[in-house]
Each structure stands twice: as C-alpha cells, then as structure tokens.
C-alpha positions in Angstrom: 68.0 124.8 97.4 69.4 127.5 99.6 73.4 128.0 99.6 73.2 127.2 103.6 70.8 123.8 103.1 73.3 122.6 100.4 76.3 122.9 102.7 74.7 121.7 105.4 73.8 118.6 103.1 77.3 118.5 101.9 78.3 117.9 105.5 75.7 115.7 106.6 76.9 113.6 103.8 80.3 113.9 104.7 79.6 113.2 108.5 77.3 109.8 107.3 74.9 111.3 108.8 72.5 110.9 105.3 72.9 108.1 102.7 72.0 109.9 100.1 69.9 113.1 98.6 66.8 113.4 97.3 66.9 111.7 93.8 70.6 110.5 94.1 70.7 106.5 94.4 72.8 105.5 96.7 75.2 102.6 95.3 74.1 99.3 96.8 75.3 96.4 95.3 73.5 92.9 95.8 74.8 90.2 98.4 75.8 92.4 101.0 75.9 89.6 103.9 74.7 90.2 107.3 77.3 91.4 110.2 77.2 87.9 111.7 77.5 86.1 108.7 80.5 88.2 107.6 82.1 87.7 111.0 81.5 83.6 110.2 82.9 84.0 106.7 85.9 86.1 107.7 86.5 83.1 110.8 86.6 81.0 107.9 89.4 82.2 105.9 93.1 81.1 105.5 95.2 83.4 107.0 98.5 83.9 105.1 101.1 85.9 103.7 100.2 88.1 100.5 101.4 86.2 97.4 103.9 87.5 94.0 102.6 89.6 92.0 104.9 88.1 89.4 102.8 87.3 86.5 100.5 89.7 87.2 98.5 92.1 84.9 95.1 93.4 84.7 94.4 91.6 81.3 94.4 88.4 82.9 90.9 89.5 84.4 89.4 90.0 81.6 86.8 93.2 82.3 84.0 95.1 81.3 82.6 92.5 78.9 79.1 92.4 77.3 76.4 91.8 79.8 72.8 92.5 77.6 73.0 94.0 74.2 75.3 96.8 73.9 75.7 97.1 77.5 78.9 96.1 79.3 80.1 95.5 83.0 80.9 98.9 84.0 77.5 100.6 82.1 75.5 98.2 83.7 76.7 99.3 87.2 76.1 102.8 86.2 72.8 102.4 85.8 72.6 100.0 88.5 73.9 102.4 91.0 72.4 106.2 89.8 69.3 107.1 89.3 67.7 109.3 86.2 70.7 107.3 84.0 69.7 108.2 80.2 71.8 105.8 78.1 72.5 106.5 74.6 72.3 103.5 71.6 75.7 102.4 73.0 74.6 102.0 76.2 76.9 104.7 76.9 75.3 107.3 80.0 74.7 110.6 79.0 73.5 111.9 82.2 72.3 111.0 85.7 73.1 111.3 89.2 75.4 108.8 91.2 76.2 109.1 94.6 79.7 107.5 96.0 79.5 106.2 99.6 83.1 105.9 99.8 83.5 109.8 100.4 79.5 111.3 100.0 80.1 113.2 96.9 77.0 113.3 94.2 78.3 113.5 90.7 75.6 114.0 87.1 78.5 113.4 84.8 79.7 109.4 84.3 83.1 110.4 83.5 83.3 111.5 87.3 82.7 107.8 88.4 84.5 104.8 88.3 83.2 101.2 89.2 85.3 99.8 91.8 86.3 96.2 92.3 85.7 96.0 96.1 88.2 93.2 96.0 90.9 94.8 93.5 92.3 92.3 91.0 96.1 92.8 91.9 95.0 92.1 95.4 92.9 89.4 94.7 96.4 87.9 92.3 98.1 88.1 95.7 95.2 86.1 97.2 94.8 83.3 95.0 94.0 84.1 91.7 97.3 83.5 90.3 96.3 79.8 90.0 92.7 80.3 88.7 91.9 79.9 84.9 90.9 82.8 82.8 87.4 81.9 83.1 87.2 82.4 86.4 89.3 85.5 87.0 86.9 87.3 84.3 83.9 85.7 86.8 85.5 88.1 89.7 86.5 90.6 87.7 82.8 91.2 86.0 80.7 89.8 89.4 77.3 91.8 89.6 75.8 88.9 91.9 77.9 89.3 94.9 78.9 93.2 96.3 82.3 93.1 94.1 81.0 96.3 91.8 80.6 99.3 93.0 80.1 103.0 91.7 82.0 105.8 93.4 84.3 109.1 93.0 87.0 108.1 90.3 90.0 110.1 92.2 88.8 108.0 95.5 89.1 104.8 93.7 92.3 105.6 91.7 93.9 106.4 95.3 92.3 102.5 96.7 94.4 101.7 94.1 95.0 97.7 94.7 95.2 98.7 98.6 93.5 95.8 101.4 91.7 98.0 104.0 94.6 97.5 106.6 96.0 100.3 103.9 93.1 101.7 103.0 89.6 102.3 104.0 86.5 105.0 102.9 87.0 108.5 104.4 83.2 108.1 105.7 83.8 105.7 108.6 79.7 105.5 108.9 80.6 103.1 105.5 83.2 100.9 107.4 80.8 98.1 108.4 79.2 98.0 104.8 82.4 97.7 103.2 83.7 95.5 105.5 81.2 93.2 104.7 81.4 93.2 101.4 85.2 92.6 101.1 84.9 89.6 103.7 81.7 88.5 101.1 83.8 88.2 97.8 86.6 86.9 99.9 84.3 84.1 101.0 83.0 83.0 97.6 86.2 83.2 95.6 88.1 81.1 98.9 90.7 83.7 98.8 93.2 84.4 102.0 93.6 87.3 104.2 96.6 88.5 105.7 96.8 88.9 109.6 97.0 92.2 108.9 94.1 92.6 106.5 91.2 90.3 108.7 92.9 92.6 111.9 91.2 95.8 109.8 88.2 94.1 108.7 87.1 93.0 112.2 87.9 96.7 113.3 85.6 97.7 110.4 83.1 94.8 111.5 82.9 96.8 114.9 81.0 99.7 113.5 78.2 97.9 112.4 
C-alpha cells in the first residue's frame, strides 16, 4: 500500500467514512437493538439521581472468568472481535488484527486493546448494582449475549474510564448511534436508571442514527 492510500485510509477511518480495512474485523458485538427499539427501551427507564459509590470495587464484578477451556471473558472477545487471531495453548493471542470503532485505529498486537464494558461497572454500582448479588454482577460484568463487550484502543478506554456518555462519548461521531444503542440495550436488560443528564446524551446520540 502506497504512503498516500494509507493516510488517506487513516482518515477515511477517522472521518467514519469506512468501517473497517481490508482484513481488519470490525468489533460488533451481538444484540445491538434497533434505533426504535432503543428509543422504546430508553422511554422505559427510571430516571434518577446517580447512586454512592460507597461500597464499591471492581472485585464485586467478578471478571474475566473461564468461558470454554482455557479461554476467558476478555480472550474470547479478542477473538470475537479481530480477525487472523492465532491463540497460543493458553488461549492467550499471539497476533491478529483488531480494529476499535471508538477512535478507527487498527492495532496487530493484543496488548494494544482492551475489552470495554460498554456499561462500566462503577457506573453501573451507581445505577443499581449495589443491591444485586454477586451472581449477577459477574453476569454483567462477563455478558457476551447482549452488546456489553467490546474491543477497542486501550488508552481510549482507560480515558472512558467509568464516564456515562453525557461525559463521554467516541471521538468518531459516525459511532454515536451504535453506541448509543448499545448502552440504552444493557441498560434495558439489567433495569438499571439513567440520569436526566445521561438519557439527554443518549437521545442526542440516538439522532445520528
């Protein structure tokens, strides 16, 4: 590839104008709801003011457990989400190619990625979760049926941090409506609230589609 087609791709990405390149999967997790079904699941949520996080810490979400063999949450998504993923007998990914929709990179090395929790657990403690059991905090924390897993740039995720998209939201605003739908999605199933502030963004999101 010439110097001027790679930047031009590099932008293209960056614009969302392409959703991925030519053997680079783009992340798509399962469940992703329609934009009128997310607009009837987000009408159906208790509005309210973020909870404590007193009490809170990540190993009350108990994550990355075993799926299949040797394989755990966050491999599992790996593979899931890139393409050409060689595993070693740990499950572990040696190489492959993952492309992050959050901000259009393309990364070959695993230890570039991280698997977001669309929902993040601190916000999801704010939300409700502070009541649940174990059991089901882990179910959240580890769910690869509905779009709460997700493969992107690890520095992008690290700066989501346990931020509701009235705070934060993907540089690529061609992503908006996807990820809109998916938060509003895991919000549904797990009957946890929203903040005025919070279903505000999401239906600003919910516009782009």
């Amino acid at each position: 590839m010439s110097k001027f087609r790679a930047a031009l791709l590099t932008l293209l990405l960056a614009a969302g104008l392409l959703v991925g390149v030519a053997g680079t999967a783009a992340a798509t997790p399962p469940g992703i709801p329609s934009e009128a079904t997310a607009r009837a699941q987000l009408a159906g949520l208790a509005v309210g003011a973020a909870g404590s996080m007193t009490g809170y810490s990540r190993e009350k979400f108990p994550h990355w457990v075993t799926i299949s063999g040797a394989c755990n949450t966050r491999e599992t998504v790996l593979k899931r989400d890139g393409s050409s993923v060689v595993t070693n007998s740990s499950c572990a990914a040696t190489s492959g190619r993952w492309y992050s929709p959050y901000d259009g990179a393309t990364w070959s090395a695993a230890s570039d990625v991280d698997i977001d929790h669309v929902i993040p657990l601190a916000n999801a403690w704010r939300s409700g979760a502070s009541s649940w059991s174990t059991a089901k905090r882990q179910q959240l924390a580890n769910d690869l049926s509905a779009p709460q897993l997700i493969a992107v740039t690890d520095n992008v995720n690290q700066a989501k941090g346990d931020k509701g998209p009235e705070s934060w939201k993907p540089s690529r605003t061609a992503y908006w409506c996807t990820y809109a739908k998916m938060w509003t999605s895991v919000k549904s199933k797990y009957t946890l609230r929203v903040t005025s502030a919070e279903k505000s963004a999401l239906l600003t999101m919910l516009d782009r589609c």
